[in-house]
C-alpha positions as CSV (number, residue, x, y, z in Angstrom):
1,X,141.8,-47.7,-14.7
2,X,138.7,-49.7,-14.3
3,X,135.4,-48.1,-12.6
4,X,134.5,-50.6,-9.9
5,X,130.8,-51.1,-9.2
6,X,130.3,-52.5,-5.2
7,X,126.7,-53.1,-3.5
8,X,126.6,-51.0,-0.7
9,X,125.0,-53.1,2.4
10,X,121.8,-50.8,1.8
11,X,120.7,-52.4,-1.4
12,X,119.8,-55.5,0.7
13,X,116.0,-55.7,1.9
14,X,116.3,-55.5,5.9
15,X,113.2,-57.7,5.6
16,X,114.7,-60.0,3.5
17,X,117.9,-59.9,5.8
18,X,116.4,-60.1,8.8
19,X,114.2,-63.5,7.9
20,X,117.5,-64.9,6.1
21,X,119.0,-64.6,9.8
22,X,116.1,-65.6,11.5
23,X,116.3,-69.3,10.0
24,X,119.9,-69.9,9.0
25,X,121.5,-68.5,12.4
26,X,119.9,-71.7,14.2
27,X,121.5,-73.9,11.2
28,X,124.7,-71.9,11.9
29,X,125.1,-72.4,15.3
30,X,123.6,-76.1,15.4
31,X,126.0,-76.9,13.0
32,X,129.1,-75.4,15.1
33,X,127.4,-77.8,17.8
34,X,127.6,-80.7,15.8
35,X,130.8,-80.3,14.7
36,X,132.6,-79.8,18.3
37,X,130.3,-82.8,19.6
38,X,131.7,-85.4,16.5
39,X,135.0,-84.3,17.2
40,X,134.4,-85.2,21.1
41,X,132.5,-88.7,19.8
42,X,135.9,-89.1,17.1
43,X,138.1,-88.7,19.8
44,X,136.3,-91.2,22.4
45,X,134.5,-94.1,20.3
46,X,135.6,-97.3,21.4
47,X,134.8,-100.6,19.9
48,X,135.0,-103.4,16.9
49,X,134.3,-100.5,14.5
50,X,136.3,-98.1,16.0
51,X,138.7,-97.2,12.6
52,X,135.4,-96.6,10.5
53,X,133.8,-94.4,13.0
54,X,136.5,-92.5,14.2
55,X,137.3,-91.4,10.4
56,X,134.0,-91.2,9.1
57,X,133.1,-88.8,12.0
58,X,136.1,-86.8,11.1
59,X,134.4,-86.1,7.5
60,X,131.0,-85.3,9.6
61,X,132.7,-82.7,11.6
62,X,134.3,-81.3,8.5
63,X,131.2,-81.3,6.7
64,X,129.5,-79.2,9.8
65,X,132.1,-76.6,9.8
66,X,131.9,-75.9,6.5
67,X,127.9,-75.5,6.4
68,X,128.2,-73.8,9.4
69,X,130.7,-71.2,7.3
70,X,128.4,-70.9,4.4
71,X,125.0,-70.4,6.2
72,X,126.9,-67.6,8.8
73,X,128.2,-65.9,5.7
74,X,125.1,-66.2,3.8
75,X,123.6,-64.0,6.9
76,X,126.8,-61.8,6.9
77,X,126.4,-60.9,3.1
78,X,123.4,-59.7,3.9
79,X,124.5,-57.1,6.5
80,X,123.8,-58.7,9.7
81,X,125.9,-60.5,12.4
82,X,125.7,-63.8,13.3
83,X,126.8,-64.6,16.7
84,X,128.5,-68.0,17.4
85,X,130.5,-67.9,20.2
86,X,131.4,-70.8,22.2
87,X,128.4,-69.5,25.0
88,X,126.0,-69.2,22.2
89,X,126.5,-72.2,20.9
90,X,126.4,-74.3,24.0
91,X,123.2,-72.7,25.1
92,X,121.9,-74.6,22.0
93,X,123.1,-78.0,23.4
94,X,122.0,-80.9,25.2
95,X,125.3,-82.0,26.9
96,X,123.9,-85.5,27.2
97,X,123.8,-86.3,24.0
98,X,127.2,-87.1,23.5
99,X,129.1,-89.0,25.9
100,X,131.9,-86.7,28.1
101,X,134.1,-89.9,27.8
102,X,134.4,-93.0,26.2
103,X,131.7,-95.3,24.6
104,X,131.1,-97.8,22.7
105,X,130.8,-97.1,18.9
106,X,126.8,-97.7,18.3
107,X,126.2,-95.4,21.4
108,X,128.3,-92.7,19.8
109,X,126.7,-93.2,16.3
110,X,123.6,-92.8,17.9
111,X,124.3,-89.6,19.9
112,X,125.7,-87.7,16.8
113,X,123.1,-88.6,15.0
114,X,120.5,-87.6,17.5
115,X,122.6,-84.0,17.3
116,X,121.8,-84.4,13.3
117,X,118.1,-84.8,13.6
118,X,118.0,-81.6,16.1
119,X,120.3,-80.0,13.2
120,X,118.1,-80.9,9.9
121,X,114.9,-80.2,12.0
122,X,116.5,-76.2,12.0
123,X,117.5,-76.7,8.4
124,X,113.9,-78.1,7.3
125,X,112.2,-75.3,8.9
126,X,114.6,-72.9,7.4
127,X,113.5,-74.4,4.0
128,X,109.8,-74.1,4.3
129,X,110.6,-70.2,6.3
130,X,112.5,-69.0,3.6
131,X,110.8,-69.8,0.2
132,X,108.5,-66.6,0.3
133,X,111.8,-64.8,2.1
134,X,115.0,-65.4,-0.2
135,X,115.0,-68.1,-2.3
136,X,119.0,-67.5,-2.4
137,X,119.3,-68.5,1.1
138,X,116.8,-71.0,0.8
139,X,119.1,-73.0,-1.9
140,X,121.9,-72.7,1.5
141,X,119.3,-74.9,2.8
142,X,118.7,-77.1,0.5
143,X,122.2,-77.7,0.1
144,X,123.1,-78.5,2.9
145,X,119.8,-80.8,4.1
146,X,121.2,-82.9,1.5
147,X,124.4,-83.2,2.8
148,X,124.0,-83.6,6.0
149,X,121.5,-86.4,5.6
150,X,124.2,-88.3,3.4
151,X,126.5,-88.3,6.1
152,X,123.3,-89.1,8.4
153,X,123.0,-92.0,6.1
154,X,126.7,-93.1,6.5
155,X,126.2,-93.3,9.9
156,X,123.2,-95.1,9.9
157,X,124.5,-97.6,7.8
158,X,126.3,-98.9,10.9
159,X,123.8,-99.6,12.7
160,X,121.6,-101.7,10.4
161,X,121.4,-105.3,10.3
């Protein structure tokens, strides 16, 4: 029989912990916002590009759940909670942002990306706060800043002329 070796929750720095939670719950629960509001734009974009949009937003709302997943579990491996339930995460949320019903394609585009901005404005600060905190979480960051402005980029793309 093998001796297993486990890291009790203790061995984490509370410090550390508790300024790894401080900057990637925000990017947790901005994220979960982002998601719910592309899937609200994917399900009520009208227009000449509707096919594009409506699929590519699809892939943005896939993208946010996952970095949602990694940065709350990031927090979670280090022993605290992360709280993102549906009240939580509205509280975060302009509800104007994104259209309650249908709209036209560059006004949806527009609205998720606006969400984006208020999204990689948490994950930039989480960048700068966490290079003297965990450098661990800080590569969460990193990781997903440049994600999220590729598909930022995507987005844009529709919109130039």
């Amino acid at each position: 029989m093998s001796d297993v070796h486990t890291t009790s929750l203790a061995a984490v720095d509370p410090t550390v912990a508790a300024g790894s939670a401080q900057f990637l719950t925000p990017v947790a629960l901005g994220l979960q916002a982002l998601a719910v509001n592309g899937k609200q734009a994917h399900w009520n974009v009208r227009g000449a590009n509707f096919i594009a949009i409506h699929e590519l937003l699809d892939s943005v709302v896939a993208h946010a759940q996952d970095w949602a997943d990694q940065a709350a579990e990031r927090v979670v491996a280090l022993g605290l909670p992360i709280d993102a339930r549906l009240g939580t995460v509205a509280a975060r949320v302009d509800p104007t942002e994104v259209p309650a019903g249908f709209a036209q394609w560059d006004d949806m585009i527009r609205a998720v990306i606006s969400d984006m901005d208020d999204v990689i404005a948490d994950v930039q600060a989480a960048i700068d706060g966490l290079d003297e905190i965990d450098l661990t979480s800080q590569d969460i960051a990193i990781g997903i800043k440049e994600g999220i402005e590729k598909d930022r980029w995507f987005l844009v793309a529709h919109l130039a002329e």
